[in-house]
C-alpha positions as CSV (number, residue, x, y, z in Angstrom):
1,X,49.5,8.4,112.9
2,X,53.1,9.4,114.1
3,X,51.3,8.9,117.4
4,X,51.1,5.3,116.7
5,X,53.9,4.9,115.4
6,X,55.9,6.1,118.5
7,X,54.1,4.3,120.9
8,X,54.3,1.2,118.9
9,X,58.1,1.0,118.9
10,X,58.1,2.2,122.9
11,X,56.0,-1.7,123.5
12,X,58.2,-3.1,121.4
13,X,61.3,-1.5,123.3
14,X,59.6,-2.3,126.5
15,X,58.9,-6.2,125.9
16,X,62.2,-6.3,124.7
17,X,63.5,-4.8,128.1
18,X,61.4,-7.1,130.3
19,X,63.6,-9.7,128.9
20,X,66.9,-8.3,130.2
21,X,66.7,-6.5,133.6
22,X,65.1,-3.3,132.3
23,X,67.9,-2.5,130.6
24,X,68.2,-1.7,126.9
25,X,71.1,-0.5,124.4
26,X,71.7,1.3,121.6
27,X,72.4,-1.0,119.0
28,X,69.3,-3.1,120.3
29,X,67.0,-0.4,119.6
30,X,68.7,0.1,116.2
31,X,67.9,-3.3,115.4
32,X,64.1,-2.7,116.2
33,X,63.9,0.1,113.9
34,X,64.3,3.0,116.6
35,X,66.3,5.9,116.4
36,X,68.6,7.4,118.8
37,X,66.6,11.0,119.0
38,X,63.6,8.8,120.1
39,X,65.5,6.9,122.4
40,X,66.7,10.8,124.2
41,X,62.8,11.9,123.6
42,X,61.6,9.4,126.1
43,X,64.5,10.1,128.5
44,X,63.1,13.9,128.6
45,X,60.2,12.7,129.6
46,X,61.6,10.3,131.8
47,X,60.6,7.0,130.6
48,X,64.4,6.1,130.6
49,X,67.2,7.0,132.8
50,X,70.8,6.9,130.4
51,X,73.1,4.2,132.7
52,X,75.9,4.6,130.6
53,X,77.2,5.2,127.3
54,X,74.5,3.6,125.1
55,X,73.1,1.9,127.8
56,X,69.5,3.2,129.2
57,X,67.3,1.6,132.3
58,X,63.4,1.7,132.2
59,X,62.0,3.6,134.4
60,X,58.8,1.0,134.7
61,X,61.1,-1.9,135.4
62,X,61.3,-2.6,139.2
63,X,65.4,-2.4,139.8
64,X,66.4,-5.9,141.6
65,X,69.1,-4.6,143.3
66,X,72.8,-6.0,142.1
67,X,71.2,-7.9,139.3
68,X,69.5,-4.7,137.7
69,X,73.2,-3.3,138.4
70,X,74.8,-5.9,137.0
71,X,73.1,-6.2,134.0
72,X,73.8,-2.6,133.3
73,X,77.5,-3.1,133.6
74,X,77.7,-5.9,131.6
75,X,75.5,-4.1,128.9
76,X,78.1,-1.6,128.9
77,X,80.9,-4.1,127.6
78,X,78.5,-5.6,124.8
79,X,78.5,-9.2,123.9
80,X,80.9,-11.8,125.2
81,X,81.5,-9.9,128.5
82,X,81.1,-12.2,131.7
83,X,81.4,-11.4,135.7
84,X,84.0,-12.2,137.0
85,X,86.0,-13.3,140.3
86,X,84.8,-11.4,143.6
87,X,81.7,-10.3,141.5
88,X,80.2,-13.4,140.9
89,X,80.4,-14.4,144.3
90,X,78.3,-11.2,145.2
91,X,76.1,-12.0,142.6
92,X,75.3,-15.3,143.8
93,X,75.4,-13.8,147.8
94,X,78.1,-16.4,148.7
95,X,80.0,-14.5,151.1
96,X,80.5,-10.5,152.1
97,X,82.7,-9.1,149.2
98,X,83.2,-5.0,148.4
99,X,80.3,-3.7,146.7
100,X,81.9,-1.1,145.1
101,X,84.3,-2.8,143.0
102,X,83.5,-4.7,140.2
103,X,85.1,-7.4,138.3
104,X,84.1,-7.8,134.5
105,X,85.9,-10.4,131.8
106,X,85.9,-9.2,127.8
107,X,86.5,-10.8,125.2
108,X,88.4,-7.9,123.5
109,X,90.4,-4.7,123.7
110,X,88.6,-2.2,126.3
111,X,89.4,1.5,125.7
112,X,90.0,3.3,129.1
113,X,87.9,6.0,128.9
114,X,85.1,4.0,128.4
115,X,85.5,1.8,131.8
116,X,83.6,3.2,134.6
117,X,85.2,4.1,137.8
118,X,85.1,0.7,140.5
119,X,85.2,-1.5,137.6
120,X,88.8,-4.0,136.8
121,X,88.4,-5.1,133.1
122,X,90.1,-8.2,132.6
123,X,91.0,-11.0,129.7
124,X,88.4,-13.3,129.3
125,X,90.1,-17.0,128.7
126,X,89.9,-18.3,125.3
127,X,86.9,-21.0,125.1
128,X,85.6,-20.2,128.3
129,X,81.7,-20.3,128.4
130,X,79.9,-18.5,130.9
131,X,77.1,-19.6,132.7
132,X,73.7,-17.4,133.3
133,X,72.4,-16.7,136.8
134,X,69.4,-14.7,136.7
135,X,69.9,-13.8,133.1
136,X,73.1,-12.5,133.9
137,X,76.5,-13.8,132.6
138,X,79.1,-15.2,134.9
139,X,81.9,-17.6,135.7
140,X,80.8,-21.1,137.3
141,X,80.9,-20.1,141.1
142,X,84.0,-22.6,141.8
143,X,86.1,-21.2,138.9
144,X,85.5,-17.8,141.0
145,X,86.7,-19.1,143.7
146,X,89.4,-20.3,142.1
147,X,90.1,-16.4,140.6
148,X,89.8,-15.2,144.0
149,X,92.0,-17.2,145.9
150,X,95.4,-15.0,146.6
151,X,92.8,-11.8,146.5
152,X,90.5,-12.7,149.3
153,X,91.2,-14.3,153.0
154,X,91.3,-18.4,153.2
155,X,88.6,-17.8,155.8
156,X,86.1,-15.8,153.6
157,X,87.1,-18.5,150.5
158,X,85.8,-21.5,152.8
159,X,82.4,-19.4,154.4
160,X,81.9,-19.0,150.3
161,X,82.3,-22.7,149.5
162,X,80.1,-23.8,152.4
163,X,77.6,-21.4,151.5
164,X,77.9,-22.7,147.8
165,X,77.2,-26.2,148.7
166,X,74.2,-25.4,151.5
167,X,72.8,-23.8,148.7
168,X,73.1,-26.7,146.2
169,X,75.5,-25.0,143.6
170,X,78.1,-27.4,144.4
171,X,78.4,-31.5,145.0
172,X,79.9,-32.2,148.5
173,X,82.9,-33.9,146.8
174,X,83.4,-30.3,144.7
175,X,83.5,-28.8,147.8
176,X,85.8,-30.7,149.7
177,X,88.6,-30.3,146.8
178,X,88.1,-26.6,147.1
179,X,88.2,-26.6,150.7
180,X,91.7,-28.8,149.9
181,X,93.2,-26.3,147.4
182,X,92.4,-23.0,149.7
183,X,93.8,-24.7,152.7
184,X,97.1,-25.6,150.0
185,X,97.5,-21.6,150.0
186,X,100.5,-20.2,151.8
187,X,99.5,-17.5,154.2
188,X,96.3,-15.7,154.5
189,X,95.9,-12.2,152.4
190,X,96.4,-9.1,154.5
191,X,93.3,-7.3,154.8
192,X,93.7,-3.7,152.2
193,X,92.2,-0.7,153.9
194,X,90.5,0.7,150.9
């Protein structure tokens, strides 16, 4: 019977992953009824892999790449938490950015010890709704644009925009008044060497 009742909450825990990227937290599986020493039971047999604090990946789930990765980090900083700024525009593969630095907006206060190395935790503005993209929350690709410009090079900003519009996420008048604020922009960004 106690059989059953373990492997009953692990397809309840695994439909519920399906949903979001393989990934499942803590307080999610609380909700369902499931315990934490359950949760660390099926990581010793390797059913789940921990991803962070309170965060665990399925080991079933096929990984996706920066989406699987995203929607770990993001699972991290709980609900309300958005991508941000250079990440979004990896996410939506708009133009080459640095993969090893991501760019996350919370609603709240962050503690520092809990923010994982390569990751810039900033203020998410009041009112702002994200959109989804693959089940993962993010800014509206032009208001990431927007975020980026005085980070990144004019020249990667407009290869961004063009490949925004050729792939229908923007209207061609959108894009030309993006084109017109990043050409606005005083000099171009000196490249950092990190």
């Amino acid at each position: 019977m106690l059989y059953y009742w373990r492997m009953k909450n692990w397809e309840k825990l695994q439909q519920m992953a399906f949903g979001s990227h393989g990934i499942v937290t803590f307080a999610q599986a609380r909700a369902m009824g499931i315990f934490p020493a359950e949760m660390y039971r099926w990581c010793r047999r390797g059913l789940l892999i921990k991803s962070g604090r309170g965060v665990f990946r399925m080991t079933a789930y096929p990984s996706q790449g920066i989406v699987s990765d995203m929607a770990a980090l993001l699972a991290l900083f709980g609900d309300g938490a958005y991508l941000y700024g250079e990440s979004v525009l990896a996410l939506y593969d708009l133009c080459p950015t640095r993969s090893y630095v991501a760019t996350v907006a919370v609603p709240g206060r962050m503690r520092k010890t809990n923010i994982p190395t390569g990751v810039t935790v900033v203020r998410a503005q009041t009112g702002y709704r994200p959109i989804y993209h693959d089940g993962i929350a993010c800014q509206r690709p032009q208001d990431a644009i927007r975020s980026c410009m005085g980070i990144m090079e004019k020249s990667r900003l407009c290869e961004a925009v063009e490949e925004a519009e050729s792939k229908g996420y923007f209207m061609p008048s959108e894009s030309e008044e993006l084109k017109k604020e990043i050409a606005s922009l005083s000099a171009e960004v000196p490249v950092s060497e990190t």
